[in-house]
C-alpha positions in Angstrom: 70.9 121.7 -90.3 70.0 121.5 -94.4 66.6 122.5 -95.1 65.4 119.5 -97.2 65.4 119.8 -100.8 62.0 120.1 -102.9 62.6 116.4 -104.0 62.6 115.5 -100.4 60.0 117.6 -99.1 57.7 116.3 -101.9 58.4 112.5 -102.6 59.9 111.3 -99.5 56.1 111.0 -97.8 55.5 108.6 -100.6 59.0 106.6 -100.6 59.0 107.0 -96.6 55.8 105.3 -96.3 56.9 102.1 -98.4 59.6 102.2 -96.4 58.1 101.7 -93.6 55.8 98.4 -94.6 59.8 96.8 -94.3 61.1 94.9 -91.3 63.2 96.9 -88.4 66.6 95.2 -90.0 65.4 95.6 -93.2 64.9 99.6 -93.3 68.4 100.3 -91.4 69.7 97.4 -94.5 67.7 99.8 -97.1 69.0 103.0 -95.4 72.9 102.0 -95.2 72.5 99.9 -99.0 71.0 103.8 -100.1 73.9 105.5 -98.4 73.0 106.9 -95.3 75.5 106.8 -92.5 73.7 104.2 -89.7 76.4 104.4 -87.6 73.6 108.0 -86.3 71.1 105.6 -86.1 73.1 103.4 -83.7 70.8 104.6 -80.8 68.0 103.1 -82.2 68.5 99.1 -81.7 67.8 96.3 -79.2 68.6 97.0 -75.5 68.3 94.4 -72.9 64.6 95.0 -71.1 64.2 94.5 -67.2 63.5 90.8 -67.5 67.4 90.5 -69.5 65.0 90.1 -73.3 66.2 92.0 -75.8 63.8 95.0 -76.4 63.8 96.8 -80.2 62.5 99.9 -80.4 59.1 100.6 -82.7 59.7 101.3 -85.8 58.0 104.7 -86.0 60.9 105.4 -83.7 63.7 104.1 -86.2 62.1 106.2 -89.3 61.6 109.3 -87.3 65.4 108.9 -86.5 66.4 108.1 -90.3 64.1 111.6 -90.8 66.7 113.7 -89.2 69.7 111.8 -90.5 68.2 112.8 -94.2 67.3 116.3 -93.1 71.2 116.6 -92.6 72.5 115.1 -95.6 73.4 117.3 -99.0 70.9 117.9 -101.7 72.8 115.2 -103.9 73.0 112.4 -101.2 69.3 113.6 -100.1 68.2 112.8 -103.9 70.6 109.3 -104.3 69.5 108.3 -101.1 66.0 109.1 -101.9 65.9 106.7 -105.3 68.0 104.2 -103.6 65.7 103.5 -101.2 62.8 103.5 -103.4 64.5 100.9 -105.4 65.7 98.9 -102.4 61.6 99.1 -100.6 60.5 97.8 -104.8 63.0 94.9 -104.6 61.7 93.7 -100.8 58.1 94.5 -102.0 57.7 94.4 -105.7 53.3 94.6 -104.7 54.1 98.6 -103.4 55.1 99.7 -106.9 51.3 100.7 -108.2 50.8 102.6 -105.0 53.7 104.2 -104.9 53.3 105.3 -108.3 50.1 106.8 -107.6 51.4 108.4 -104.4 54.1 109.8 -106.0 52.0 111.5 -108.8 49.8 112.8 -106.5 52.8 114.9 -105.5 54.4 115.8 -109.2 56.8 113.3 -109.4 57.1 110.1 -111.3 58.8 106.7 -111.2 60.6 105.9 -114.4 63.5 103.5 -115.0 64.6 103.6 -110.8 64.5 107.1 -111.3 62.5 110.5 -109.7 61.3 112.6 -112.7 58.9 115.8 -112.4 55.4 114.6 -113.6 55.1 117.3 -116.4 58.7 116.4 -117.8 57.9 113.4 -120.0 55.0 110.9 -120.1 56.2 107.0 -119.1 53.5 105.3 -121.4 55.4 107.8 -124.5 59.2 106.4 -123.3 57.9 103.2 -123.0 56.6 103.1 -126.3 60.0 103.5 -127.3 62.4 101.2 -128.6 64.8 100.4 -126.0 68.0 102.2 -125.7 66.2 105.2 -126.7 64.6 106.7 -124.1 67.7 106.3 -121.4 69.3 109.6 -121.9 65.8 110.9 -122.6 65.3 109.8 -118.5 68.9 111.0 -118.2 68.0 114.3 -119.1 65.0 114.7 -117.0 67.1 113.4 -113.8 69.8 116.1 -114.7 67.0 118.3 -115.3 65.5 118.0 -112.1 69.0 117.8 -110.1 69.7 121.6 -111.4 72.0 120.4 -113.5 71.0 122.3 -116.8 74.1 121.9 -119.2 74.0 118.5 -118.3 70.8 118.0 -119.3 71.2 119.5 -122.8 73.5 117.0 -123.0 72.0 113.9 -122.3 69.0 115.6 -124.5 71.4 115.8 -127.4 72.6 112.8 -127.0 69.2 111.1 -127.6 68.4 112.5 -130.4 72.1 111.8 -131.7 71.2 108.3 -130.4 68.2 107.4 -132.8 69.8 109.5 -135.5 73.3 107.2 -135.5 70.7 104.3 -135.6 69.2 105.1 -138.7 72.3 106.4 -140.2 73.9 102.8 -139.5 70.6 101.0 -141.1 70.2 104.0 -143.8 73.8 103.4 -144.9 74.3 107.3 -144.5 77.5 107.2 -143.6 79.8 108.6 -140.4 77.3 110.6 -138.6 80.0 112.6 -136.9 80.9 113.9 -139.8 77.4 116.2 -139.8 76.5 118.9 -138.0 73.6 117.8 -135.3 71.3 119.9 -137.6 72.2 118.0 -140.7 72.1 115.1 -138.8 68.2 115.5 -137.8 67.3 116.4 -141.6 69.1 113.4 -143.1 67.6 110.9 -140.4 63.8 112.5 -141.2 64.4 112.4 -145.0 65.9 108.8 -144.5 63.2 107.8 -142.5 60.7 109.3 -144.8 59.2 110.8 -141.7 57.1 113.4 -143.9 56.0 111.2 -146.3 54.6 108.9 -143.6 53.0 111.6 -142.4 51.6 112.8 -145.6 50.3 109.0 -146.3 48.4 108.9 -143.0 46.7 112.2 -143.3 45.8 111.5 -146.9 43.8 108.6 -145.8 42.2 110.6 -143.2 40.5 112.4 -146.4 43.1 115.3 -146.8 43.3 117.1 -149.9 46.7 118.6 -151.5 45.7 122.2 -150.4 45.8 121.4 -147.1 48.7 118.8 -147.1 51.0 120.9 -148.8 51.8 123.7 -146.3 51.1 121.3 -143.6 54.4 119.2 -144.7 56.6 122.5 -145.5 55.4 123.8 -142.0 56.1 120.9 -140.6 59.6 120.0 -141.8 60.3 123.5 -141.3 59.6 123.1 -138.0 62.1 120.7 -137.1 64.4 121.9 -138.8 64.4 125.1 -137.0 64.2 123.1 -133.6 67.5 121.2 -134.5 68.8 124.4 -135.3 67.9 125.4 -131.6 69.1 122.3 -129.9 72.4 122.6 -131.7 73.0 126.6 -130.8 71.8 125.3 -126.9 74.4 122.4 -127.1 77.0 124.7 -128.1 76.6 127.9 -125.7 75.1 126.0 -122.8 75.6 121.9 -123.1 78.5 122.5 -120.8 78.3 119.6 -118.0 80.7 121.8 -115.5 78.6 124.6 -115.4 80.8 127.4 -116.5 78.3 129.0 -118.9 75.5 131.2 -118.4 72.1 129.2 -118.8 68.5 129.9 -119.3 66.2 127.2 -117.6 63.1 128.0 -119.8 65.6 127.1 -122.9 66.6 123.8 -121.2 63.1 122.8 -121.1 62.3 123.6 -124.1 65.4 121.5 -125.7 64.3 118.8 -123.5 60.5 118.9 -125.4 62.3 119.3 -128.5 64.8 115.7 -127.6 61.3 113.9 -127.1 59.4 115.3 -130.0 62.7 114.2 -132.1 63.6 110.9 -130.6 59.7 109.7 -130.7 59.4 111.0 -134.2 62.3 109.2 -135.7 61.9 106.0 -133.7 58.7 106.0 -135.5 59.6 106.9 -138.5 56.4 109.8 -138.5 
């Protein structure tokens, strides 16, 4: 039998006990809808009782059974069925959502866009400060993140920042974006976006003087320009989605800060 996964062991308590405030045919609906094979939870239904009345089973029965049916399933099904059924419990009982968000951060996870996310990954009041459209393959990256899938997520945390950065080269009039390197393609979307100088403006009402402002904006600059410069060298030695390449996980992480710093700072423009 499969040892649960971390996801499983952490956040199905939470998700498990939503589940449970559904009816008897609506958690083995919810478990078959999230992929779970019912046809192993077949034992649990209505039998006819001494007086000929059908008798169902308590529920604590029925989830103790769909327990053991998870503890069998893959690490990818555990996780799909996992965030399936959380959706599924949210669409029967919208009310749960606030507690199970609470539960769930009570155990380092978090409930963003119908999707499980490590709590220290990303904060859901930054991505949904976002425009939309630019924080999915932010979440994307996360997910892949937290499934072990680590070129993948370099990836999807390139393609956010390529995201925002083909949006202001569309509105900029900068051209094919393709036709720059992703590290170009950062610089040209900050300078179009005057990111520094927005900067520079706020601080300067703050009370900043030029001393101060000066290497503050050639730091800074210089700063994302090296992080591009690291994204870009991550996308091509380890953004490979089939896994064939040699991967540092600390590096993944860190290109996953740098996507949010990025995509946040550009959407903003500073």
């Amino acid at each position: 039998m499969n040892q649960p996964s971390r996801i499983c062991s952490d956040a199905w308590g939470a998700i498990r006990d939503g589940l449970e405030c559904l009816t008897f045919h609506q958690i083995k609906a919810t478990a078959a809808l999230a992929g779970m094979d019912t046809s192993k939870l077949a034992d649990v239904d209505e039998r006819p009782g001494k007086d000929g009345k059908p008798v169902r089973p308590a529920k604590g029965v029925l989830m103790a059974a769909v327990d053991q049916v998870l503890a069998q399933m893959p690490d990818d099904k555990q996780r799909r069925f996992m965030c399936l059924t959380a959706e599924e419990t949210l669409r029967h009982k919208p009310d749960l959502l606030p507690k199970l968000e609470s539960d769930l951060a009570r155990l380092g996870w978090q409930w963003i866009d119908n999707t499980l996310l490590p709590i220290e990954l990303f904060d859901p009041a930054d991505l949904a400060a976002l425009p939309e459209g630019f924080h999915a393959d932010l979440v994307k990256a996360g997910q892949r993140f937290r499934d072990g899938d680590l070129g993948g997520a370099i990836s999807a945390a390139c393609g956010a920042v390529d995201t925002v950065t083909a949006s202001i080269y569309h509105s900029a009039g900068l051209g094919d974006p393709t036709a720059d390197s992703f590290q170009q393609r950062c610089n040209r979307a900050l300078d179009a976006h005057k990111v520094i100088e927005h900067i520079d403006t706020q601080l300067r009402e703050l009370g900043w003087e030029e001393a101060g402002l000066k290497p503050l904006r050639e730091n800074f600059k210089g700063a994302l320009n090296q992080g591009a410069y690291v994204m870009q060298s991550l996308r091509s030695k380890m953004g490979d989605v089939h896994g064939t390449k040699p991967i540092l996980k600390p590096l993944v992480y860190d290109a996953l800060k740098w996507a949010e710093l990025f995509v946040h700072t550009l959407a903003r423009g500073g």
